[in-house]
C-alpha positions as CSV (number, residue, x, y, z in Angstrom):
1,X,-31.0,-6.3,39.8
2,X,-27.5,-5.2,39.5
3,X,-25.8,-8.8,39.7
4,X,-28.3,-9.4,36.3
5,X,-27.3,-6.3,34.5
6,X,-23.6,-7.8,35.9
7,X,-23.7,-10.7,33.4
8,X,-25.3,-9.3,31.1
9,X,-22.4,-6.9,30.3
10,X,-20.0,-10.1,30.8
11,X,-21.9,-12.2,28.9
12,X,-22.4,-10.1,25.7
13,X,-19.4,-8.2,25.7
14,X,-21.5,-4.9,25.7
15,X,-19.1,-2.9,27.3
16,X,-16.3,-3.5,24.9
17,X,-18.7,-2.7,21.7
18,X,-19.3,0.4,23.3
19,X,-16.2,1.5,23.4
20,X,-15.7,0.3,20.6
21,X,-18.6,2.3,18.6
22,X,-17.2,5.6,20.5
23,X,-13.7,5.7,19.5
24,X,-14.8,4.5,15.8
25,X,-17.1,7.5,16.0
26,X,-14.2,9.6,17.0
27,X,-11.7,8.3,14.7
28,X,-14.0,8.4,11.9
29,X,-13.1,12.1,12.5
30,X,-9.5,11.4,12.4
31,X,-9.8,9.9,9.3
32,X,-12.2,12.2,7.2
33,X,-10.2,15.2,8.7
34,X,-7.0,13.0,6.9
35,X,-8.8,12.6,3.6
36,X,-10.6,16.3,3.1
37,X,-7.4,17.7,4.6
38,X,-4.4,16.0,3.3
39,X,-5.5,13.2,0.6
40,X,-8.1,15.4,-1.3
41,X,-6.2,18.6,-1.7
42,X,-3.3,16.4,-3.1
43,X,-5.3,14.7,-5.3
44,X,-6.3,18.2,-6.3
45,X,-2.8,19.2,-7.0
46,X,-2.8,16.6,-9.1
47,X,-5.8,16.6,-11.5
48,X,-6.4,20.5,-10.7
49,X,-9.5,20.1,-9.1
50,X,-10.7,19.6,-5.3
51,X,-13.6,17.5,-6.7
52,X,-15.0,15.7,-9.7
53,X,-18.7,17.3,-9.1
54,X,-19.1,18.8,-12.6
55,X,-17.3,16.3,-14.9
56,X,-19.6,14.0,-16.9
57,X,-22.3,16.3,-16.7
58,X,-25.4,15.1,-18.7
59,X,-28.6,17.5,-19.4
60,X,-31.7,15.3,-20.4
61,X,-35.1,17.5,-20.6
62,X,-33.6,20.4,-18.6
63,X,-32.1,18.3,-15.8
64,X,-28.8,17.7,-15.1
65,X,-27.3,14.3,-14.6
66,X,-24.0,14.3,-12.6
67,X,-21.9,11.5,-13.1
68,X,-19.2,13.7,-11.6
69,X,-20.7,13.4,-8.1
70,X,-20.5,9.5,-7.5
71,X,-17.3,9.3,-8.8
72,X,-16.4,11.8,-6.1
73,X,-18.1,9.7,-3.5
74,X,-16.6,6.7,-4.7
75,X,-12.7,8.4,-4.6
76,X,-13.8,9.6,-1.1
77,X,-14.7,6.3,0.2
78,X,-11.5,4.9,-2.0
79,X,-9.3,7.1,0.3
80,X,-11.1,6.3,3.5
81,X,-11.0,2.9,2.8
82,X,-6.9,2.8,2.3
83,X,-6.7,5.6,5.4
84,X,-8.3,2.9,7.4
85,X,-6.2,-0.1,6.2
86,X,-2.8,1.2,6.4
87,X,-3.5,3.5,9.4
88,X,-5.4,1.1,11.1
89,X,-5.4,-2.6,9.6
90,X,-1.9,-3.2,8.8
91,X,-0.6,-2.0,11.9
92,X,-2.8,-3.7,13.9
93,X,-1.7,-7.1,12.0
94,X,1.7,-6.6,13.0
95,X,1.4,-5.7,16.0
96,X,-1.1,-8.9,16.6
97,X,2.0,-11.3,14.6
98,X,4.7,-9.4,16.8
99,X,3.1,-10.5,19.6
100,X,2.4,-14.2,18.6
101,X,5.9,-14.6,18.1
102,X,7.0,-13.2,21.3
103,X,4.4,-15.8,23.2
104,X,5.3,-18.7,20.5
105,X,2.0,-18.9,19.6
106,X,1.8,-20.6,15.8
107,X,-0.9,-20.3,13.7
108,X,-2.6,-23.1,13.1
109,X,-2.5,-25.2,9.7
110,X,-6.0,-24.9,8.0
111,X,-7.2,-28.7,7.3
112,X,-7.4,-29.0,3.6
113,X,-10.8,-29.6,1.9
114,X,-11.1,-33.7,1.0
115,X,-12.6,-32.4,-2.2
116,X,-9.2,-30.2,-2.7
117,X,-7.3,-33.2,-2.1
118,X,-8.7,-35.8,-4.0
119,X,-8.8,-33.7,-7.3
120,X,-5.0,-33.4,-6.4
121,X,-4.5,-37.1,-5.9
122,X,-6.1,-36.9,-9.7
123,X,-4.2,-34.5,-11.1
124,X,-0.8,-36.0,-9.9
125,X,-2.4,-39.7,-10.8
126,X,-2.9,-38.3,-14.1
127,X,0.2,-36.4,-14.6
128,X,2.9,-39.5,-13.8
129,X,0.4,-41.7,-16.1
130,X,0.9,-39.3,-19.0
131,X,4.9,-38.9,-18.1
């Protein structure tokens, strides 16, 4: 029984995605603490309001429509979004190219697609029969 459950973890990798799940879950609370905390209230300084809630407000037979609202959502997610990339994404890349270079690993050359290169060929054919 346990030598089944044994490759199972190995062979799926389940372990790792569940670490993986718990320290996004507790980084997610990094990160929203970063944006309500930090990113928001300077935003705030700068327009002169914590949100956008009641901006674009439409009233159409006695209810309200509230723009305002999504576009506070979607700056929210726009700061989570660049919180995650330059707190996590870009330093992760450099760290991952640091590395490579310290092994001597290269990254590989991408093949190019035939169709790519034949409408070069074409294009250069073209251009030194026009020159």
């Amino acid at each position: 029984m346990l030598k089944g459950f044994r490759e199972f973890i190995m062979k799926g990798n389940v372990l790792d995605l569940a670490v993986a799940v718990i320290i996004g879950a507790a980084f997610a609370q990094v990160v929203n603490a970063m944006v309500e905390a930090v990113l928001m209230p300077a935003i705030s300084a700068l327009v002169g309001s914590p949100n956008f809630d009641s901006f674009a407000m439409v009233t159409l037979n006695g209810n309200d429509i509230r723009f305002g609202v999504l576009l506070t959502a979607l700056v929210n997610f726009l700061l989570v979004a660049a919180a995650v990339y330059f707190a996590i994404v870009l330093p992760m890349n450099k760290m991952i190219e640091a590395r490579n270079r310290r092994l001597g690993i290269t990254p590989a050359e991408e093949e190019a697609d035939p169709q790519v290169q034949l409408l070069t060929e074409i294009r250069d054919a073209l251009t030194q029969r026009s020159a």
